[in-house]
Steps between C-alpha positions, in 0.01 A plus 500: 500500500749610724638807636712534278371383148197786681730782499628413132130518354414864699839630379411362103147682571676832595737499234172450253326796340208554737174355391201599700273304389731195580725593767246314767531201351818484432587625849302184672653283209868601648402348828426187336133503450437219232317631142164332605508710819593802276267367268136541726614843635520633161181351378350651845435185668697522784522878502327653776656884447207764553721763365585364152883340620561171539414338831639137604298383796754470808795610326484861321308771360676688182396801354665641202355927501611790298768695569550712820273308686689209666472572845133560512374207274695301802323682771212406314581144426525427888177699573345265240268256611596246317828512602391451896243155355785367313730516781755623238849532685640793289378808288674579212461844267739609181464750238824382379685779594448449878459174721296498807424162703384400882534187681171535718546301723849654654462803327808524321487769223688525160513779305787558208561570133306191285864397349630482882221235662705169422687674817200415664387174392601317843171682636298275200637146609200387692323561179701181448366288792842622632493607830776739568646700817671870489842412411349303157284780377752729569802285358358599083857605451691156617238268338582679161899468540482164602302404221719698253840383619328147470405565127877637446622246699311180279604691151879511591511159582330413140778714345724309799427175536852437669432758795235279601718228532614445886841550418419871395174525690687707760612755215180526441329608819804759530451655185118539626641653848714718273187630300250531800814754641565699199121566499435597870850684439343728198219629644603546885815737424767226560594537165604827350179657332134333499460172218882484412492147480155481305624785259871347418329171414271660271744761322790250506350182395372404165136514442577124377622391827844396350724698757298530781676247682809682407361849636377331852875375507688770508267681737565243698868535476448871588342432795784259591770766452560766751406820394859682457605609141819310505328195580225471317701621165731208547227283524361609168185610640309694219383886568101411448599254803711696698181656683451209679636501884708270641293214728681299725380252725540228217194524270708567185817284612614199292315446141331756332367252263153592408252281308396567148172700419237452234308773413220409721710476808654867437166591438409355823808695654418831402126462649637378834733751550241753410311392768495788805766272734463775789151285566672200546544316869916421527364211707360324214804523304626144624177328434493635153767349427391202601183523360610482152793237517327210717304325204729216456570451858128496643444237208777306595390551897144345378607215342715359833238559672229348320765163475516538897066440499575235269706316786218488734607870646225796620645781372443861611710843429525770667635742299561856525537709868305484827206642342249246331284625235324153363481159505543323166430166370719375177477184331669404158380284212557151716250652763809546753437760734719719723329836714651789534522772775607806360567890478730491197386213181695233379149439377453734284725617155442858513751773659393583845664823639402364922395256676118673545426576102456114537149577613487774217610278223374127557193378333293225753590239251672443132779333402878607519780575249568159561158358400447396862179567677430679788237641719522744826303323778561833682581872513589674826414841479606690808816389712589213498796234561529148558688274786640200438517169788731230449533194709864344504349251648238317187651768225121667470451849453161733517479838401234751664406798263360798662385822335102580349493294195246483193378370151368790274275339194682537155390740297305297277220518843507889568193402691619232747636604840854483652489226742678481853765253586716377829787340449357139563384558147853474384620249742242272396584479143878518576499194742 
């Protein structure tokens, strides 16, 4: 699983009514632990808890206690003995009222409301085998957006299936910049009075979905009339829209064409923009964006260059910024095979909000929207970059990775060790 399809299960989980006697399982079963896994802890096998929880050697230990007594059932979990022989990574306690976890090895503490830890669940991804940094476990709230935009963004275009086209593909990423505004706009006071654009949509639109296109139109067309009586009553603009301010700069210029919505979709809408957008980073906002309109042209990208290996060509990407976070192998049905240097992913088909979640959400090895296979040869975990040589002279080119790079087991091998790599490693299987 990746980071994403991760913080989908935790936030299903939350939203469930709380079950004690299930809410360890279920909790490891989020992170992608398969039913035979689930299977031995619950039958005691593999369950080494000393305190009646649920203890996964090297990963966690859970304990589910009654109410009110959270915080010490964790103090006790990580004075447990068992904990320390398992060399569990993180503590976990819930009465399901209150959520209290520990990474123990840096320490980091959460304590919230039980319906509030999916805000949390970056902390978890090792749990994964996904070996994370600060800006991941603390990036909860762009991970979900991204993914929910991407959802939206896949349901309009089965409602659409002209704005995929290319000759409306640019229509298409607007109207997303247009949204991913409107919602940053709502909650951070840019707009007059906190969830206007949420609440319109959702008292103005048709539970069926029939006018919502309609509705998102004219708001639109508010927002791309200035704000003086006279104006804005020639333009027709009607009073439940008239709230909206005037935004110049261009956003709302030309077509306010918007794309018809299904019921999912506005579905989809109204749980985006009830998302708390005063969490988000603005510096994401471009990389969303492109997160969830690149499908078609990273498919495209894969096939040209899969046709250049085909022609006797070595073939290897760099993709992304400075900053390298893996080294990926991919090779298609006709066992062609290109590599690929990367912080961002035209490897993967899942939203990506930047260029370091790769790390976050990229499994060592599976098989992309595509069908194509792939495996990562390498992750660099601290800084790192690469530099490139070229000789004019015979057309050859090396690149030299630096930065501390390893290979953590899956999870299916709890047990095996993370092994240390230099970047010959790489090099070697590249050239």
């Amino acid at each position: 699983m990746n980071a994403v399809e991760i913080e989908e299960a935790i936030s299903r989980l939350a939203e469930r009514r709380f079950e004690a006697d299930e809410f360890p399982f279920a909790f490891l079963e989020a992170f992608g632990n398969k039913p035979t896994t689930i299977k031995r802890l619950r039958s005691g096998a593999t369950n080494n808890s000393d305190l009646g929880g649920v203890l996964q050697r090297n990963n966690i230990h859970i304990k589910v206690c009654p109410e009110g007594e959270a915080a010490a059932t964790l103090t006790a979990l990580k004075a447990s003995p068992a904990t320390f022989r398992a060399k569990a990574k993180f503590a976990l306690a819930t009465d399901g009222q209150e959520f209290h976890a520990e990474d123990l090895n840096s320490g980091d503490v959460v304590v919230c409301d039980y319906p509030d830890f999916p805000e949390h669940f970056g902390l978890f991804l090792p749990l994964a085998g996904i070996t994370t940094v600060k800006q991941i476990r603390e990036s909860a709230f762009d991970i979900k957006a991204t993914g929910r935009l991407n959802r939206l963004y896949v349901e309009l275009l089965k409602e659409n299936p002209d704005w995929g086209s290319v000759d409306r593909r640019h229509e298409m990423n607007h109207f997303m910049a247009r949204l991913i505004f409107c919602f940053f706009a709502e909650d951070t006071d840019i707009f007059n009075g906190q969830g206007l654009f949420t609440d319109t949509i959702e008292r103005m639109s048709a539970s069926d979905s029939s006018n919502t296109h309609t509705v998102i139109g004219e708001m639109f067309r508010a927002m791309n009339t200035e704000a003086k009586a006279e104006t804005r009553k020639a333009a027709n603009i009607p009073r439940w829209a008239d709230s909206f301010p005037y935004v110049n700069g261009g956003l709302f210029s030309d077509s306010t064409d918007v794309p018809r919505f299904s019921r999912i979709a506005r579905s989809y809408l109204l749980h985006i923009g009830n998302l708390d957008w005063k969490k988000v980073n603005p510096d994401i906002f471009g990389s969303m964006i492109q997160a969830v309109a690149d499908d078609e042209e990273r498919g495209a990208l894969l096939e040209v260059l899969f046709g250049a290996t085909a022609r006797g060509f070595r073939v290897c990407v760099l993709s992304g910024d400075v900053h390298v976070s893996a080294v990926f192998s991919i090779e298609d049905a006709e066992r062609r095979r290109i590599y690929q240097l990367t912080s961002s992913a035209i490897t993967y088909g899942i939203a990506r909000p930047l260029s370091w979640v790769l790390s976050a959400g990229a499994a060592d090895d599976g098989e992309t929207a595509e069908g194509h296979r792939f495996q990562r040869l390498a992750l660099y975990a601290d800084s790192s970059y690469a530099l490139i040589s070229v000789d004019p002279g015979t057309n050859e080119a090396w690149f030299k990775l630096y930065g501390k790079q390893k290979l953590e087991p899956p999870p299916s091998l709890p047990d095996a060790e993370t092994i240390p790599l230099n970047h010959s490693v790489a090099k070697i299987q590249l050239f």
